[in-house]
C-alpha atoms as a printed R data frame, in Angstrom:
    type eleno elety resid chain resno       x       y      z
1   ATOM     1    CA   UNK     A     1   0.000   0.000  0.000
2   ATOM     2    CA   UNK     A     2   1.376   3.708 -0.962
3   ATOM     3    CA   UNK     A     3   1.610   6.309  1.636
4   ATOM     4    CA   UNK     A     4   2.238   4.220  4.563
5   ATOM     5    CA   UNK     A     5   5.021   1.835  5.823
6   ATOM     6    CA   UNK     A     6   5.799  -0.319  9.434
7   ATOM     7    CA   UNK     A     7   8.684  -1.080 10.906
8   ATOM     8    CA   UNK     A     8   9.194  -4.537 11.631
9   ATOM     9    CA   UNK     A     9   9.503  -4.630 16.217
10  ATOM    10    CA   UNK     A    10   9.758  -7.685 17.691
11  ATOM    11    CA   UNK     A    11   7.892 -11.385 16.930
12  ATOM    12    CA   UNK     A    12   5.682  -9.733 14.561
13  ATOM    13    CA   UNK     A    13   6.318  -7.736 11.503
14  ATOM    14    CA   UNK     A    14   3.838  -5.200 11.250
15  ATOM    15    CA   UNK     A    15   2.458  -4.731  7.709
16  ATOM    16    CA   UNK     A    16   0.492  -2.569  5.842
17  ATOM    17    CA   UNK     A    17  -2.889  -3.646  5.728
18  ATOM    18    CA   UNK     A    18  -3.058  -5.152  9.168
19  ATOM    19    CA   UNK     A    19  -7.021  -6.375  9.660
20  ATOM    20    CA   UNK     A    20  -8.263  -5.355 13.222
21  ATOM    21    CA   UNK     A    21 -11.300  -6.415 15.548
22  ATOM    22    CA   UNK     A    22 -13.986  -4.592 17.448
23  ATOM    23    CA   UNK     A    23 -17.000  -6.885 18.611
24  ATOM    24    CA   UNK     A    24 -17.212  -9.894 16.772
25  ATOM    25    CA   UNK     A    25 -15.840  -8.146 13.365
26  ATOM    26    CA   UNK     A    26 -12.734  -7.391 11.582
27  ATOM    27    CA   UNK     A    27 -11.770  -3.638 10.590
28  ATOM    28    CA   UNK     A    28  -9.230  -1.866  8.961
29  ATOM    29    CA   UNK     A    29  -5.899  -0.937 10.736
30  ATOM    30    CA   UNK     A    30  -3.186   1.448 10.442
31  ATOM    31    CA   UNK     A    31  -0.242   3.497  8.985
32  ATOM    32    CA   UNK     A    32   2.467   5.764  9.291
33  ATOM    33    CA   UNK     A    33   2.191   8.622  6.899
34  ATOM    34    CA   UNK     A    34  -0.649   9.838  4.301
35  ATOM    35    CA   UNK     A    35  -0.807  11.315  0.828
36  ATOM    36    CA   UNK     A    36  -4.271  12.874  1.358
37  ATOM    37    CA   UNK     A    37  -5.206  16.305  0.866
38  ATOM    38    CA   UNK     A    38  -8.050  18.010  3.205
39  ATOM    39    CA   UNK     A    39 -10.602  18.944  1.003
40  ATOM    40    CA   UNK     A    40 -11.325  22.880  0.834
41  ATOM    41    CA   UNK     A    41 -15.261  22.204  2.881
42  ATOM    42    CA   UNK     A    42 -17.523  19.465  3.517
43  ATOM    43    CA   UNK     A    43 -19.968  18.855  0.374
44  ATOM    44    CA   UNK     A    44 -23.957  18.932  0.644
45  ATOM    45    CA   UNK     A    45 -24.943  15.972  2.803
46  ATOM    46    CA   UNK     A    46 -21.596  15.672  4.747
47  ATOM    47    CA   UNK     A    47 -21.359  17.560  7.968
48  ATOM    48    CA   UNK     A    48 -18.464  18.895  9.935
49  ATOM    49    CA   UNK     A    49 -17.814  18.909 13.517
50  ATOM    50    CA   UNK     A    50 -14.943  20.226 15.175
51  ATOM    51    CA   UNK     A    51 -13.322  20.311 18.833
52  ATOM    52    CA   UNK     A    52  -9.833  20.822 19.817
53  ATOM    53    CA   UNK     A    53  -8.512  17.417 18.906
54  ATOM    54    CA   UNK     A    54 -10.946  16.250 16.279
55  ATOM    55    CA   UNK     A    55 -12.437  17.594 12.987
56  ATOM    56    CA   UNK     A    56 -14.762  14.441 12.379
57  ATOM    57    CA   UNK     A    57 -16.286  14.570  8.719
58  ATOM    58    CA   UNK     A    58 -19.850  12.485  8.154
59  ATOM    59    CA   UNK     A    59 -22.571  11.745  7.007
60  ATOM    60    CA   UNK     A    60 -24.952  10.599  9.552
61  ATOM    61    CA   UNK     A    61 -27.818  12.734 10.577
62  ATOM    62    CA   UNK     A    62 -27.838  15.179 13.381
63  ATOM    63    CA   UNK     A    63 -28.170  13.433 16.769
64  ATOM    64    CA   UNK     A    64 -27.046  14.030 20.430
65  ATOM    65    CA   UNK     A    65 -25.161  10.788 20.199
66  ATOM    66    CA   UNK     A    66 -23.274  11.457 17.053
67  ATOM    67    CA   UNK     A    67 -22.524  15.327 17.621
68  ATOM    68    CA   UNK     A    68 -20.983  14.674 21.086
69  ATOM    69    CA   UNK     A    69 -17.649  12.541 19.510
70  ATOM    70    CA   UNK     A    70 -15.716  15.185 18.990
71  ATOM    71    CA   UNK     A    71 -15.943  16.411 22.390
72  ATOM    72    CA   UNK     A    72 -15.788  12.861 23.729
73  ATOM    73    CA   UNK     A    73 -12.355  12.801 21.735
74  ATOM    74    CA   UNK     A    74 -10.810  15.719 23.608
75  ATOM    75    CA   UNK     A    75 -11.800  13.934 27.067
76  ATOM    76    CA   UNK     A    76  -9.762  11.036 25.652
77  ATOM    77    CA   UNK     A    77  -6.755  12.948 24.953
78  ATOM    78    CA   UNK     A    78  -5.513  14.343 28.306
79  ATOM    79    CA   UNK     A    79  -6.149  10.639 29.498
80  ATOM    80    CA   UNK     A    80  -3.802   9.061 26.719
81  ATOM    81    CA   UNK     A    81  -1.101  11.724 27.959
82  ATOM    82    CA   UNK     A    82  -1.747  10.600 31.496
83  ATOM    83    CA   UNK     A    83  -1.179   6.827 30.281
84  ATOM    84    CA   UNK     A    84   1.987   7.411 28.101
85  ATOM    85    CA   UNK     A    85   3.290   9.999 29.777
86  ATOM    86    CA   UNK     A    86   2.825  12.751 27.361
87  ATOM    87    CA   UNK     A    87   2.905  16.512 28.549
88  ATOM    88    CA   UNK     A    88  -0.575  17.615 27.583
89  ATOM    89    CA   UNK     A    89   0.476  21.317 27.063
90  ATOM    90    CA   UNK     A    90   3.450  20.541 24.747
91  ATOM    91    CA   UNK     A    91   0.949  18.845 22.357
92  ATOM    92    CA   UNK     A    92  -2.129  21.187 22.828
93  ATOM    93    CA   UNK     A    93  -2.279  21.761 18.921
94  ATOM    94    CA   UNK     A    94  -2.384  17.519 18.687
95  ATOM    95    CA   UNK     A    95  -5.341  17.378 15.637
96  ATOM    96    CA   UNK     A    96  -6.977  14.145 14.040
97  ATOM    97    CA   UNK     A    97  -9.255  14.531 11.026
98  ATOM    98    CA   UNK     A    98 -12.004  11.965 11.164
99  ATOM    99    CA   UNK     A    99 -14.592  10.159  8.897
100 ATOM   100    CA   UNK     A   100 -17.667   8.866 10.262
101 ATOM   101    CA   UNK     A   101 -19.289   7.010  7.121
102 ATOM   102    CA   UNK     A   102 -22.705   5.450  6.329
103 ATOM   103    CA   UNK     A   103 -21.219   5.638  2.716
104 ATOM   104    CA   UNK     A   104 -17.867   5.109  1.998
105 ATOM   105    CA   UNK     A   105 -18.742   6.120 -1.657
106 ATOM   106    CA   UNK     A   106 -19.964   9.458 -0.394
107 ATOM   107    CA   UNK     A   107 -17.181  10.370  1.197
108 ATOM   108    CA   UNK     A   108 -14.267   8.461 -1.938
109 ATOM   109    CA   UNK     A   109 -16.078  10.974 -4.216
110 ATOM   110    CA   UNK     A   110 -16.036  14.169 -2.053
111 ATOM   111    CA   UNK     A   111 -12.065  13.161 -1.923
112 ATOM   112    CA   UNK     A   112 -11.626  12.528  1.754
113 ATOM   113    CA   UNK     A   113 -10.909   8.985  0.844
114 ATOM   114    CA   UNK     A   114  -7.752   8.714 -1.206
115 ATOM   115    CA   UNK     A   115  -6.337   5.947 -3.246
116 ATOM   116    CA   UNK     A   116  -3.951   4.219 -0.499
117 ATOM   117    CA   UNK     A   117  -6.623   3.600  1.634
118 ATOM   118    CA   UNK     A   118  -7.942   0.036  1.168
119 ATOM   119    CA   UNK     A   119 -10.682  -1.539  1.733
120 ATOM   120    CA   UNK     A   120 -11.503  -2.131  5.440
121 ATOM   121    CA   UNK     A   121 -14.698  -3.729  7.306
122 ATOM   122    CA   UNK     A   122 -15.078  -1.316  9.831
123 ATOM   123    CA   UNK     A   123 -11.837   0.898 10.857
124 ATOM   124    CA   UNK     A   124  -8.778   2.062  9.639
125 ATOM   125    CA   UNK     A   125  -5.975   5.312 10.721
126 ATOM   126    CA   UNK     A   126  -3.938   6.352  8.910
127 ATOM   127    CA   UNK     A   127  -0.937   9.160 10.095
128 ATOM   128    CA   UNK     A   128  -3.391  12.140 11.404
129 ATOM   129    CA   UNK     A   129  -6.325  10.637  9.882
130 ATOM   130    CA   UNK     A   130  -8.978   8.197 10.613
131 ATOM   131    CA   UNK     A   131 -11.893   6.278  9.040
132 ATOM   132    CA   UNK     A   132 -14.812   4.623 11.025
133 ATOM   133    CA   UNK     A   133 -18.170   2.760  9.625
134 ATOM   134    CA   UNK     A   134 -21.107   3.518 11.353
135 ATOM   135    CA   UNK     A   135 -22.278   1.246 14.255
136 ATOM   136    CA   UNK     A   136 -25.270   0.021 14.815
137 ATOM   137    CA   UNK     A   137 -24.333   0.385 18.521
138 ATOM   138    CA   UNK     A   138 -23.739   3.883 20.620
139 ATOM   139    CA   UNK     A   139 -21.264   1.826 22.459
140 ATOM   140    CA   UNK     A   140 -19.914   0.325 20.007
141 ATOM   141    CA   UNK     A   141 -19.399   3.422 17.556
142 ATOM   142    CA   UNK     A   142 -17.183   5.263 20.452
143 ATOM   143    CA   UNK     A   143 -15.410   2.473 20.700
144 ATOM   144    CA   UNK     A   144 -14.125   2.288 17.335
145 ATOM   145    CA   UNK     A   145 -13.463   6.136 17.196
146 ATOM   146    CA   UNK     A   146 -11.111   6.037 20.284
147 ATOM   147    CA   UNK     A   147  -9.673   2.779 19.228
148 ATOM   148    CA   UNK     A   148  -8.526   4.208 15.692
149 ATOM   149    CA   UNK     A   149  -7.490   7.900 17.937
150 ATOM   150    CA   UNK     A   150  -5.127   6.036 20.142
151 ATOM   151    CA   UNK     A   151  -3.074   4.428 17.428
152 ATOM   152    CA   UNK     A   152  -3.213   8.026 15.585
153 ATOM   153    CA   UNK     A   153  -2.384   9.275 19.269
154 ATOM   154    CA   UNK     A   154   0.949   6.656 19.962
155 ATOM   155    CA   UNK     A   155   2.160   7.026 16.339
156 ATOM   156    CA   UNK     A   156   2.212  10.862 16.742
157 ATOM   157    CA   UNK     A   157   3.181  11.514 20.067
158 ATOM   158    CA   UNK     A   158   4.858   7.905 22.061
159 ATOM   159    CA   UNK     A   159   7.128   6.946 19.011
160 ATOM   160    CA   UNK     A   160   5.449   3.866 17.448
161 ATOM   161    CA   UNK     A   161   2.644   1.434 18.191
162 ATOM   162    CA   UNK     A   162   4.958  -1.777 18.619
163 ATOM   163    CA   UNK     A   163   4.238  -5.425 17.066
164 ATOM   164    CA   UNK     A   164   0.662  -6.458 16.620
165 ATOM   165    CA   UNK     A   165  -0.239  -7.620 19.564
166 ATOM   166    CA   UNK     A   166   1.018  -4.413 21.630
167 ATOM   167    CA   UNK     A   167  -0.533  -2.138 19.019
168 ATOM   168    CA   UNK     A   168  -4.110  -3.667 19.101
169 ATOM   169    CA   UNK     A   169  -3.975  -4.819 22.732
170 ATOM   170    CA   UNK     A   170  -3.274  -0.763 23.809
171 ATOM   171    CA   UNK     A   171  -5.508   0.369 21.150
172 ATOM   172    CA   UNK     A   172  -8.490  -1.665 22.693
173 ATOM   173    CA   UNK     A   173  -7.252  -1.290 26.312
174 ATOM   174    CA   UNK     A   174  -7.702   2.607 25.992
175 ATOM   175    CA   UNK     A   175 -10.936   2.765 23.732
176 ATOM   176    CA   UNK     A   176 -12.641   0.063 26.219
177 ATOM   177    CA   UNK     A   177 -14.309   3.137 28.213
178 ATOM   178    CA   UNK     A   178 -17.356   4.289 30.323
179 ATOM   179    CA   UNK     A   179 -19.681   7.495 29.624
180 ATOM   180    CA   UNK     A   180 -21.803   8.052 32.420
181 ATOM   181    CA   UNK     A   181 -23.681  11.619 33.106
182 ATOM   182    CA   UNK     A   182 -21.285  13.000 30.084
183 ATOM   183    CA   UNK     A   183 -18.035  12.104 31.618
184 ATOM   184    CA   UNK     A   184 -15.549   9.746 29.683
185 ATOM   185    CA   UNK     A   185 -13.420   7.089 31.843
186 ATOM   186    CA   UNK     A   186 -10.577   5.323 29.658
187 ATOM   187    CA   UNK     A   187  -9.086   2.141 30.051
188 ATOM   188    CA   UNK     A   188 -12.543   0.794 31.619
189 ATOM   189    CA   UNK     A   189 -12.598  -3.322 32.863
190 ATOM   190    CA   UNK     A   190 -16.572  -3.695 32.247
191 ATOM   191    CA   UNK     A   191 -18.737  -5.114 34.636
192 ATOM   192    CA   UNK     A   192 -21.710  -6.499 32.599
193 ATOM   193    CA   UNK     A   193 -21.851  -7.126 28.959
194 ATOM   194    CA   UNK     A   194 -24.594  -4.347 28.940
195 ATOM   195    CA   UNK     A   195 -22.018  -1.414 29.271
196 ATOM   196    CA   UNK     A   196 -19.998  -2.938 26.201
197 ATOM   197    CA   UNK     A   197 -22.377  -3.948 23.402
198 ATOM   198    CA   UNK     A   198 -21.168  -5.696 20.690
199 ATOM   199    CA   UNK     A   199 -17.738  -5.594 22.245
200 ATOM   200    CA   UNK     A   200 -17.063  -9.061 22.967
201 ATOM   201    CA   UNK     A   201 -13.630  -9.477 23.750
202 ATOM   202    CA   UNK     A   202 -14.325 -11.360 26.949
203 ATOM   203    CA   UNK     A   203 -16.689 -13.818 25.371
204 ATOM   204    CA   UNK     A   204 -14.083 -14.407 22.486
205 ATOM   205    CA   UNK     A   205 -11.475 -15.756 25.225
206 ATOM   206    CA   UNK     A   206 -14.483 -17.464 26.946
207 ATOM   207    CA   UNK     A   207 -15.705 -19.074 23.393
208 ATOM   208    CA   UNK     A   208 -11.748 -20.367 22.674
209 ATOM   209    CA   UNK     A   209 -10.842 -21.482 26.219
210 ATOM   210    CA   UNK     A   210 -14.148 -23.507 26.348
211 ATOM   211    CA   UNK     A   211 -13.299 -24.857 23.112
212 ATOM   212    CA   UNK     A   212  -9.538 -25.990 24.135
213 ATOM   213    CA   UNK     A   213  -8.587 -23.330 21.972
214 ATOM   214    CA   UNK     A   214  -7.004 -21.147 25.124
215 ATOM   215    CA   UNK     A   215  -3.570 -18.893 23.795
216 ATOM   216    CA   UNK     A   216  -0.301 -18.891 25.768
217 ATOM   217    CA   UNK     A   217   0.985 -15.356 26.340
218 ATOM   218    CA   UNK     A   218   3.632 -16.069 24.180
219 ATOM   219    CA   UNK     A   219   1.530 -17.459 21.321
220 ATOM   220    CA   UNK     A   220  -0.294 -13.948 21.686
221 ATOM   221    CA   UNK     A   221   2.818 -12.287 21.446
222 ATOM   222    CA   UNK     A   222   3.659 -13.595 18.356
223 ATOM   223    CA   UNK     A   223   0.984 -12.750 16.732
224 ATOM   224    CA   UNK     A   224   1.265 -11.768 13.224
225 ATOM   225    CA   UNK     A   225  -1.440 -10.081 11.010
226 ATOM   226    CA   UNK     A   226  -0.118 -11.287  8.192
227 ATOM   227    CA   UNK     A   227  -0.769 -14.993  9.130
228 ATOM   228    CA   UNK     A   228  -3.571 -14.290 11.827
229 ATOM   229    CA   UNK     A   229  -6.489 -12.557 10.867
230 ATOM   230    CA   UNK     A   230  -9.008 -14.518 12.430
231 ATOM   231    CA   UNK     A   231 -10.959 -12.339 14.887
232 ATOM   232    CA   UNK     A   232  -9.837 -14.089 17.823
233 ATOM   233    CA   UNK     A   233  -6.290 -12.856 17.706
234 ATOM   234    CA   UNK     A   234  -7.826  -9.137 18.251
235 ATOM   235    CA   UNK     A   235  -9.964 -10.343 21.487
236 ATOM   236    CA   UNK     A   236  -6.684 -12.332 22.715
237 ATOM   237    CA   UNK     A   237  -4.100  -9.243 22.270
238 ATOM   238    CA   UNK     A   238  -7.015  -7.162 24.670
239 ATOM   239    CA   UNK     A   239  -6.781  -9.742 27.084
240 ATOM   240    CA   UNK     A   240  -2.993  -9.511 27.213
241 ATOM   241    CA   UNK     A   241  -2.672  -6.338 27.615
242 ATOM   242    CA   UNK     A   242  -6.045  -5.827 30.199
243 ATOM   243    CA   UNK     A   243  -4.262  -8.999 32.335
244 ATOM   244    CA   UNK     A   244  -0.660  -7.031 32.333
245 ATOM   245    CA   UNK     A   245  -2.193  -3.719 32.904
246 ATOM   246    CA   UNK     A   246  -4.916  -4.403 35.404
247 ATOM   247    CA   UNK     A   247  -2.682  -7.027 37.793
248 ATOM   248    CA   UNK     A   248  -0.882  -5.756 40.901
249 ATOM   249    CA   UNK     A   249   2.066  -8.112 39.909
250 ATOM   250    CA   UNK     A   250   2.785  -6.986 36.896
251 ATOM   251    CA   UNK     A   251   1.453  -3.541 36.423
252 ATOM   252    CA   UNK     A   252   4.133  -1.184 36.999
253 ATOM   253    CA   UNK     A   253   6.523  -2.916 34.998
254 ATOM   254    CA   UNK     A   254   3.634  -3.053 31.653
255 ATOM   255    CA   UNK     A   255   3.403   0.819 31.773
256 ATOM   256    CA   UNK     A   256   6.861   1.323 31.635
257 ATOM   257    CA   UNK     A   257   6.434  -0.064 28.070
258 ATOM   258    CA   UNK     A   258   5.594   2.598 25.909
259 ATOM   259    CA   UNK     A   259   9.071   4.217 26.836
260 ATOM   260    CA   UNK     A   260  10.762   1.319 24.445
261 ATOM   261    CA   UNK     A   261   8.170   0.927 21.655
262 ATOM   262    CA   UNK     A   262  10.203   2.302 19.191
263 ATOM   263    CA   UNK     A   263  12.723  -0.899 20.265
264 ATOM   264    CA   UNK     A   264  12.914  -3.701 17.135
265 ATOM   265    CA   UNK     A   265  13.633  -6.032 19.203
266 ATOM   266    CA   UNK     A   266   9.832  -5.091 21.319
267 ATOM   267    CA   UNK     A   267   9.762  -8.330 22.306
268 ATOM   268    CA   UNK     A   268  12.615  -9.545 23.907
269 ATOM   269    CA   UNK     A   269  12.209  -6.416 25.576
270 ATOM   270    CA   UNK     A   270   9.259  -7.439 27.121
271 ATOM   271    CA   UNK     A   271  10.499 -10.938 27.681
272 ATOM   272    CA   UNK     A   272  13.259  -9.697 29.795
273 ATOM   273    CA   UNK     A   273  11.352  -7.216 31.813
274 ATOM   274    CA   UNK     A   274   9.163  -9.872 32.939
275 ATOM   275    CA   UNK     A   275  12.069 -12.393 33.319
276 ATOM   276    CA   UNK     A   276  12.162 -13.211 36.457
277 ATOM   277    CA   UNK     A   277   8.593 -13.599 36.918
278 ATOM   278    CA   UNK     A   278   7.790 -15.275 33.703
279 ATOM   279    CA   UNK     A   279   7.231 -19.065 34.781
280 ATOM   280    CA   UNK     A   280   4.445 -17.205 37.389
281 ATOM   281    CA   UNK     A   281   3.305 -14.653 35.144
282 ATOM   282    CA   UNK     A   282   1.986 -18.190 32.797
283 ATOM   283    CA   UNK     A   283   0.634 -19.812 35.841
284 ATOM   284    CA   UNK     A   284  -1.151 -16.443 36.611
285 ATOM   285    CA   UNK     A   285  -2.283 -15.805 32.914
286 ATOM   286    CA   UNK     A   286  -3.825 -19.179 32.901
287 ATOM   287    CA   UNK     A   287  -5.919 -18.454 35.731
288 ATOM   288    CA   UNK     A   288  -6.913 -14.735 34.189
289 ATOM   289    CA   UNK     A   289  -7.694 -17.021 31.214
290 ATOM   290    CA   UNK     A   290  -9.963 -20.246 32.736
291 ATOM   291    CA   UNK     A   291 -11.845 -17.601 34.566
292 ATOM   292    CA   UNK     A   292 -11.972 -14.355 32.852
293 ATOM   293    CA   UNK     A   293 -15.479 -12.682 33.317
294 ATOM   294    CA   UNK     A   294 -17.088  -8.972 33.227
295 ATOM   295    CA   UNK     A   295 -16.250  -7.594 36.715
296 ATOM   296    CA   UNK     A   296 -13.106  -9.824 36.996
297 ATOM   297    CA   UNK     A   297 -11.478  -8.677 40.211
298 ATOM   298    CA   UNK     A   298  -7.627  -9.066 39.494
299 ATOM   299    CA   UNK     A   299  -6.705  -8.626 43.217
300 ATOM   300    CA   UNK     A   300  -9.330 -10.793 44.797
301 ATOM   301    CA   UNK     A   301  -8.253 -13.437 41.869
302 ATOM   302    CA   UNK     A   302  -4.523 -12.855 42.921
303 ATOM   303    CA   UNK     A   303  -3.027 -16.110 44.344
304 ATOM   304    CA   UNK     A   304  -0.755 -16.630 46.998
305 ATOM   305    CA   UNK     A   305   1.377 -19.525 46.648
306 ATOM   306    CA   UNK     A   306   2.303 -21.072 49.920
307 ATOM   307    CA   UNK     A   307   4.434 -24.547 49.589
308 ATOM   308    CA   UNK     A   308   2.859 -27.360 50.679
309 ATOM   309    CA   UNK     A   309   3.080 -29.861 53.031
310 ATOM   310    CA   UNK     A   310   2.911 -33.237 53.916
311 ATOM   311    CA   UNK     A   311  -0.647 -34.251 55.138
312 ATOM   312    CA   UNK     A   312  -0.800 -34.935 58.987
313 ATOM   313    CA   UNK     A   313  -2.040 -38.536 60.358
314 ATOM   314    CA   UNK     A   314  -4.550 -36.437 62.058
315 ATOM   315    CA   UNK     A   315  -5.650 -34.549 59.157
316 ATOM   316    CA   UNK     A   316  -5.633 -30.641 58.793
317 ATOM   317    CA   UNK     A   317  -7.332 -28.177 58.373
318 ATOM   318    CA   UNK     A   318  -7.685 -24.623 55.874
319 ATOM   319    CA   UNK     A   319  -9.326 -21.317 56.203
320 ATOM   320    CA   UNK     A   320 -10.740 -20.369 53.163
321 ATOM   321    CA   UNK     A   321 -11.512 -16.524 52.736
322 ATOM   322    CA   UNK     A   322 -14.946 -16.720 50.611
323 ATOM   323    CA   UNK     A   323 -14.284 -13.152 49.088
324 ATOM   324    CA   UNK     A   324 -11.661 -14.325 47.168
325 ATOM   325    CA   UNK     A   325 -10.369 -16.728 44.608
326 ATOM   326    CA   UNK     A   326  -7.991 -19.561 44.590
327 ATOM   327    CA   UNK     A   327  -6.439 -19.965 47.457
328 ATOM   328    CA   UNK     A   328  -3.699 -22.376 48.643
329 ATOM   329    CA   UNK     A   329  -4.171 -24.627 51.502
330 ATOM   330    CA   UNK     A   330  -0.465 -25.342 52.714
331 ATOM   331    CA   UNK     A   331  -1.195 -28.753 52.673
332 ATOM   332    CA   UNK     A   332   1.091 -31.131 49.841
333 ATOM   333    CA   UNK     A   333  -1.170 -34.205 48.758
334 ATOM   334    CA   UNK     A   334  -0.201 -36.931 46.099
């Protein structure tokens, strides 16, 4: 594809067309730079909306809904600088021109699609720019606007969006939000399916797991678009990244990340960081995995190993805290 080209970080090479997932179906992805030229105004039947951040092009009708993105978009960006570490007032003039489309052949022959975009089912950036189907969920149609802003956001202003896994797992870790009274809350663990519709990333690790189709981290992290481009891969790399970011063990370490994602060798990066904790960061993933849920309470879940021993002639006994997950009992039986 013209106007756009990846670096290759760490297990995965990231190409050019790279399909993505929101829900249950595949969109577009993302690139580095862009041959497009903003047209001069918006032609009859395509309306303009503008904020700080955003100048969102579309076509969909006036609505509460659909005229509060932009807005939505500039509560998104001081909480992207708060996540990578970005001074907010350094990058106050930070823009994104996006396209909300019912018809994509509405907006190719107004020019505000040019000829290195291709095809995509529901999403795709591009540099400073951004593309976005409508939804036929509120939810839903956020979701895909802030995932496509924070891969426009961390090629821009962190460096790079690392390999695939990385760059989809942050991109759906950050859009993953809750709007309640008007106020937008990033990097949101849901509760109930009904604050996510038509997300379902949990039920896509739920679906595989039951299935015997569960991913090691490592298989996740070598995911590769250009071999991958199932759906599931897009629902695991959210659960990687959710599992890293959300557990006490392992949080600290995950958010120093962003610092090396310009790194080509990402991965080993990674690898090395968590080094010394890898054989328990598997035996903790596993657990995220067999019981991931809405509302999953990573410190409740947290297990404390204790080594076991021998059982007594007599017999022993274990406390077992009910607020809490698995739990060992001290006691070593064959």
């Amino acid at each position: 594809m013209s106007g756009g080209t990846f670096a290759k970080t760490g297990l995965a090479a990231m190409v050019t067309a790279c399909c993505c997932a929101l829900g249950m179906e595949p969109f577009g992805a993302y690139a580095l730079a862009s041959q497009s030229q903003t047209p001069a105004a918006a032609p009859v039947g395509i309306r303009r909306l503008v904020s700080d951040h955003l100048t969102l092009y579309t076509d969909l009708p006036p609505g509460a809904e659909v005229d509060a993105l932009p807005q939505l978009f500039d509560q998104a960006f001081p909480q992207w600088c708060a996540y990578f570490g970005v001074d907010p007032a350094q990058h106050a003039d930070w823009h994104v021109r996006g396209h909300l489309m019912r018809s994509r052949a509405a907006f190719e022959a107004a020019g505000f699609v040019p000829g290195n975009v291709p095809d995509f089912a529901t999403g795709y950036s591009m540099a400073d720019k951004l593309w976005c189907y409508d939804q036929t969920s509120e939810y839903y149609r956020r979701h895909l606007l802030l995932h496509e802003g924070t891969h426009a956001f961390m090629h821009a202003l962190v460096g790079g969006v690392g390999p695939a896994w990385y760059a989809e797992g942050m991109a759906e870790l950050l859009a993953t939000h809750r709007l309640e009274d008007g106020k937008l809350t990033l990097n949101y663990y849901p509760r109930s399916r009904g604050e996510v519709s038509k997300w379902g990333r949990i039920e896509i690790v739920q679906t595989d797991y039951g299935a015997r189709r569960a991913k090691t981290l490592a298989r996740v992290m070598g995911y590769d678009p250009r071999v991958h481009e199932q759906n599931e891969w897009y629902g695991w790399s959210w659960a990687a990244a959710a599992f890293l970011d959300c557990h006490p063990r392992y949080r600290d370490r995950f958010r120093q990340l962003p610092k090396l994602v310009a790194r080509p060798d990402f991965n080993g990066v990674v690898a090395r960081v968590f080094g010394g904790d890898w054989s328990r960061l598997q035996e903790d993933w596993q657990l995220f995995v067999a019981n991931i849920d809405y509302g999953y309470d990573f410190a409740r879940m947290d297990v404390e190993l204790i080594a076991g021993k021998p059982l007594p002639t007599g017999g022993a006994a274990a406390a077992v805290a009910a607020d809490r997950g698995w739990q060992s009992s001290g006691v070593r039986l064959e």
